[in-house]
N, C-alpha and C positions, 0 to 999 in steps of 0.2 A: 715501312716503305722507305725509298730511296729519299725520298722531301724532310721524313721525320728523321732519319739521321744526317743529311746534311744537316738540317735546322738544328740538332740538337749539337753536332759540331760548331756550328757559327753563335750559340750560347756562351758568353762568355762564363755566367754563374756556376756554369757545371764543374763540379772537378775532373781535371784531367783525369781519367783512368791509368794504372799504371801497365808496365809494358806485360807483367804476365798477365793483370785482368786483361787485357786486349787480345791476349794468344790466348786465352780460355773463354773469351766469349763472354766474360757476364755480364757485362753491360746489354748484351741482347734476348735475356733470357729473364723471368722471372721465376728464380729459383726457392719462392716462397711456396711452390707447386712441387711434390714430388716427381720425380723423373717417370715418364712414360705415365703423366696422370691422364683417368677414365679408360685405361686399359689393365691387364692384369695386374695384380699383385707385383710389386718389387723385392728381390731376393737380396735379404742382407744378410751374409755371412757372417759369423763372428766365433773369433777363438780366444782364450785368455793366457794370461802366463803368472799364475800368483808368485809373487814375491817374499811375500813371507804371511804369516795371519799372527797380529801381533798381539792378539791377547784373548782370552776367555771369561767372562765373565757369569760365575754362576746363580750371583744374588740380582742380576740385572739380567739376565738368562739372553744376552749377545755373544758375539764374539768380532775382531775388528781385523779385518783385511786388508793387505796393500797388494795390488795387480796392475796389469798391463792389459788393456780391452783395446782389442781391435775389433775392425769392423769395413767388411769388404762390398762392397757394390759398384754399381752402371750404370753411370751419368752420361749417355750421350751428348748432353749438352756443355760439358768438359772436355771434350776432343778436341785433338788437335795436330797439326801438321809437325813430324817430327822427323829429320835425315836420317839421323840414328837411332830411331825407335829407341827413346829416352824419356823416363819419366821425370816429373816435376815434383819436388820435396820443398812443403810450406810449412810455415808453424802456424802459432794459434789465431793468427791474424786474417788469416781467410776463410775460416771456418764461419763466419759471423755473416759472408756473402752468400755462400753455398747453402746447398742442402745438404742438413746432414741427418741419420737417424735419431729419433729423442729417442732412445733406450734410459729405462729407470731401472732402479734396484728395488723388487718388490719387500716389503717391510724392512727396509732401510728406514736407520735411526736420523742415523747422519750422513755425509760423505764429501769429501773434499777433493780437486784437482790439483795437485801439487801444484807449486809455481813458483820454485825456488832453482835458478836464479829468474827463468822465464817460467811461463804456461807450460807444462809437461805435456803438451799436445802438438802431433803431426798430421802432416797430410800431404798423401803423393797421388799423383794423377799421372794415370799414363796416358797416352797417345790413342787410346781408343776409347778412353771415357771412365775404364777403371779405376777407384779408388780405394786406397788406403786411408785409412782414420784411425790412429791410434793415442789412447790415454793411459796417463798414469794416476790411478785413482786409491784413495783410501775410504771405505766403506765400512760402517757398523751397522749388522742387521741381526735381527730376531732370529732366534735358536730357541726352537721349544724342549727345553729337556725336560728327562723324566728322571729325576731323582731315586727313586721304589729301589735303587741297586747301588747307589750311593756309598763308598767310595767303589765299590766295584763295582762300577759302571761303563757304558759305550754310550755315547751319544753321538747322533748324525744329526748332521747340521748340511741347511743346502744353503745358496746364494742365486736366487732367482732373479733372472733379465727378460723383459719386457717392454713392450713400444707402449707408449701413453696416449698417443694419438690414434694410430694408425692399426686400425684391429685386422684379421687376417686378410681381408678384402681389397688393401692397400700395400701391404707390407706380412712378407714372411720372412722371419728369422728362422736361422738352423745355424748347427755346428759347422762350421768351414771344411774340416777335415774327418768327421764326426767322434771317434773317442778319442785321436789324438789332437782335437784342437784345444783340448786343455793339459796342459802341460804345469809342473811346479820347481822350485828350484830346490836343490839335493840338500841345501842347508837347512830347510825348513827346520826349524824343532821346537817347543814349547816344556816350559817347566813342569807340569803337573798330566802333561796330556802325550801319547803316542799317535802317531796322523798315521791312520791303518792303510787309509785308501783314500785316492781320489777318482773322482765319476761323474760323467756328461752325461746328461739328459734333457729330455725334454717333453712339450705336455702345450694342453689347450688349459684357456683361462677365459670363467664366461663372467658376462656382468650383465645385468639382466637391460642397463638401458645404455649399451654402445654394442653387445656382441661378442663376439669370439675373438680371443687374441692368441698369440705364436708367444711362449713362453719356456724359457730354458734356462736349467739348473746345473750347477755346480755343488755337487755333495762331494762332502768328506765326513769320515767319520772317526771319532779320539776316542781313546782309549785311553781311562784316569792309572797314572803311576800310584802305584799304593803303597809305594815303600815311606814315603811324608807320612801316609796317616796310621802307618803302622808303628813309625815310631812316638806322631805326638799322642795317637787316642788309644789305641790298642793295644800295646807293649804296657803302659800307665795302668789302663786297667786292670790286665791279668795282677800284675804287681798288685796291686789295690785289694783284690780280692785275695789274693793269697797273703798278702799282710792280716789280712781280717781271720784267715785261719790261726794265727799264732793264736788270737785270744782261745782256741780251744787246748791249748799247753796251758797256758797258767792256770794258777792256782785258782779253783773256782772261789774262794773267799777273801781272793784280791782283786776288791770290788772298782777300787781306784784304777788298778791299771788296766782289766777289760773295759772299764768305761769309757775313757780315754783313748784306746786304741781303736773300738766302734768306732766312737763320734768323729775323731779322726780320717778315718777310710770313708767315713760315709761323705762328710763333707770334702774330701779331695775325689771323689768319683762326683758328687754333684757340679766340682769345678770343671772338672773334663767335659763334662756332659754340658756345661754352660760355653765351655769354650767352641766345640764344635758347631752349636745351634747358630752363635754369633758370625759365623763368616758363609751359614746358608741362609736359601731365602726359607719364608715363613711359607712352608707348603702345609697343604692339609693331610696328609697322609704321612705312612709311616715310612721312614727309608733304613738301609742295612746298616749303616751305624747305629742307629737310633735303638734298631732290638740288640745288638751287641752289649752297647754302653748301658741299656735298664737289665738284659739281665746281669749283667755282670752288678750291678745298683742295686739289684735284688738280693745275689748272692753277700754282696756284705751286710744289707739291712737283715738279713737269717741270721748272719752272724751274731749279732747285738738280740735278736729276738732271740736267738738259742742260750745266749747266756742271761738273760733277762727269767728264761723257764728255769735256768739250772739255779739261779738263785733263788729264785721263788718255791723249787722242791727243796733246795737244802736248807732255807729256811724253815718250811713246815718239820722236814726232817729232825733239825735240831732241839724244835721246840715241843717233840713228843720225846727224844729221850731227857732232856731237861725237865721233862714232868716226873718222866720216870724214875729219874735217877733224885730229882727234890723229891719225889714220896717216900723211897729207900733212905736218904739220910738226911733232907732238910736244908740241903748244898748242891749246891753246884759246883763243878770243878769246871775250868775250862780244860781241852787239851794246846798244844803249843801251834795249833794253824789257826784255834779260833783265835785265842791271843793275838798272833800276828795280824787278825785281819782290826782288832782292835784297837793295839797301838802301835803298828807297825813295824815290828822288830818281829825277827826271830827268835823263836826258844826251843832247846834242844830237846827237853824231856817234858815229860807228863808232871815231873815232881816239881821242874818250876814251877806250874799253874797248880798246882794243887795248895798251894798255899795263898793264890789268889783265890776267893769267894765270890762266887755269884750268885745272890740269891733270888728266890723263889719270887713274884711279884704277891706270892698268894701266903706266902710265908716268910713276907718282907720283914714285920714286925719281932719274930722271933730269931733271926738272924745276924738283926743290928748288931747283938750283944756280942756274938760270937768273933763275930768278923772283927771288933777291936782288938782283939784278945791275940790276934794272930800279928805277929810280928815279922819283921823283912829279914829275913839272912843273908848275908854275903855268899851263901854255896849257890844258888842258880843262877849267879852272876858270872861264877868263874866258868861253870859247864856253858856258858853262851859262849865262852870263847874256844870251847873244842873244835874242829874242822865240820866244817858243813859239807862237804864234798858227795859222800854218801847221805845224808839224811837230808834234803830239800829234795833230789828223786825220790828217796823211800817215802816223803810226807805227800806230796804230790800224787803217788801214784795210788798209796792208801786212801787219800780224798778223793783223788778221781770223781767226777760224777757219771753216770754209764749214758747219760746224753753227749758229754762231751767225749768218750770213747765209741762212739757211733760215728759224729758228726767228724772227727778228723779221719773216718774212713770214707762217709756217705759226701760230704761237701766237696773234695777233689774230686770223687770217682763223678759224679754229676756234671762237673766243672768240664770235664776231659772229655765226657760226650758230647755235652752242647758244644764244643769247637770242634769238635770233628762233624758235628751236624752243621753247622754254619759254614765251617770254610768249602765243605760239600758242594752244598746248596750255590754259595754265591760265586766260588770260581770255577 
């Protein structure tokens, strides 16, 4: 009434209003009330403009945004007399009188309103009650990805906005412009990810003890760069695995260097395979590096089992014609590969070894004698130094074992299907 604002004028305690609150009315209005409250719904428009999304996290399965949210509605109680039908531009300082929409970010971690050098917040009011409200916000929210395709993967990810108070009955949000009111800026880019698309939507959200709410999303969806994990996981393993092939060239009675070159390949494929687990989360299922890295883990652990069998037959092997040949003469001879795997050296001929003895375990005692009796000569010392060039293939190929001349045809020709079966499948 006319008595309550003079009285409230002749209050000295009151603060003065200042001259725009006095052109916008608030001192006459309790705007703790949405606009046009106990009649329909109020329409708040809203479009964004993302600025950049500055990161992705996949062991914490977020990602974090920076944008620009605006938000348009009609406040007749903001009206005002204008000559020049000119709007009014306030910062964050009047927001705190008015009414404004509580819009949340639904599974939002975090999220901050810049405020550097001021509050990143405006707000314009036109002459008929229209406003503008806009923020510059940085937001972390939940991304549920599905790893199962990992690294070649696509993951969509959305950023849902929602009123917290005010369910459909009070307040209806929608797109302002509808798919062009989100917008992105052309520098966007990300280290590991391609940004395919962007896409406006929207949807109901019910809660069983407040109702139906007006809820709308912002999807985008990445596409992982695979050229990074081709070079740190995939490139290393092939390599790995075909290192593991050499052990089927050597000499199957050079026991030292296939073992070493196994244990080798197997422990640097288990490092790769450590390295990758460590920068994902702990999911319970299996994802597409995961079968790449074990079989390829597999293929070198055959490695090491295939020559584990081939020693174990030329072992048995050895130890029937050693029978055979101590019943024919009561000695053993070795030839120049078993030697070598003995005491390490090469020897060119059979007649070296023929004058080293090995005897019988069964016809130990009748050997002793012999074997002193046999003396070292300077001649198979000087034949070690003839050219090996020719004779390590010809000994080599003579030992050969026929698993290891299988196994450098079956182990690649294997190897070259499953990547042609896998890079199929996953791209």
């Amino acid at each position: 009434s006319k008595r309550e604002i003079k009285m409230r004028k002749l209050d000295s305690t009151k603060v003065r209003p200042l001259k725009t609150e006095q052109l916008l009315h608030i001192e006459d209005h309790d705007f703790a009330l949405r606009p046009g409250f106990g009649g329909s719904p109020i329409p708040v428009g809203i479009d964004v403009q993302v600025e950049s999304i500055d990161s992705i996290s996949e062991v914490d399965m977020d990602f974090t945004m920076t944008l620009y949210l605006r938000h348009y509605w009609k406040d007749e109680r903001l009206s005002f007399r204008s000559n020049k039908n000119k709007s009014m531009t306030f910062d964050g300082r009047l927001i705190k009188k008015i009414w404004v929409p509580d819009v949340f970010f639904v599974h939002s971690k975090r999220s901050f309103i810049h405020d550097t050098t001021v509050e990143n917040i405006m707000l314009r009011v036109y002459p008929d009650g229209n406003v503008l409200f806009s923020l510059r916000i940085t937001v972390s929210a939940m991304c549920f990805m599905d790893f199962s395709r990992f690294p070649l993967d696509t993951q969509n990810c959305s950023l849902e906005l929602e009123s917290y108070a005010y369910n459909e009955d009070d307040l209806m949000l929608y797109w302002k412009h509808g798919n062009k009111s989100l917008s992105t800026d052309e520098q966007i880019s990300l280290s590991q990810f391609f940004i395919e698309e962007f896409s406006a939507s929207s949807g109901l959200a019910f809660y069983s003890s407040t109702g139906w709410y007006n809820r709308l999303f912002i999807n985008f969806a990445l596409r992982r760069h695979i050229f990074f994990f081709v070079l740190q996981s995939y490139f290393p393993a092939m390599l790995m695995v075909m290192l593991s092939w050499v052990s089927f060239w050597i000499d199957r009675r050079a026991v030292p260097a296939r073992v070493s070159l196994g244990i080798t390949t197997v422990l640097t494929m288990s490092t790769i395979m450590t390295g990758v687990s460590a920068s994902m989360p702990q999911v319970s299922y299996i994802k597409a590096v995961d079968v790449y890295l074990w079989i390829s883990f597999l293929f070198v652990f055959l490695s090491v089992i295939e020559y584990a069998a081939v020693n174990y037959l030329t072992t048995i092997e050895e130890r029937k014609q050693l029978k055979k040949r101590g019943k024919a003469s009561g000695m053993y001879s070795m030839d120049a590969v078993q030697a070598m795997a003995f005491d390490g050296c090469f020897h060119d001929t059979d007649v070296d070894m023929d004058l080293t003895p090995f005897p019988d375990p069964c016809e130990e005692n009748e050997t002793r004698a012999s074997q002193t009796n046999i003396s070292n000569e300077d001649t198979p010392r000087l034949k070690r130094k003839r050219s090996l060039k020719g004779n390590v293939g010809r000994i080599i190929l003579q030992n050969n074992h026929v698993i290891d001349t299988y196994s450098r045809i079956i182990f690649p020709s294997v190897y070259i299907v499953f990547n042609f079966f896998y890079w199929g499948l996953y791209i």
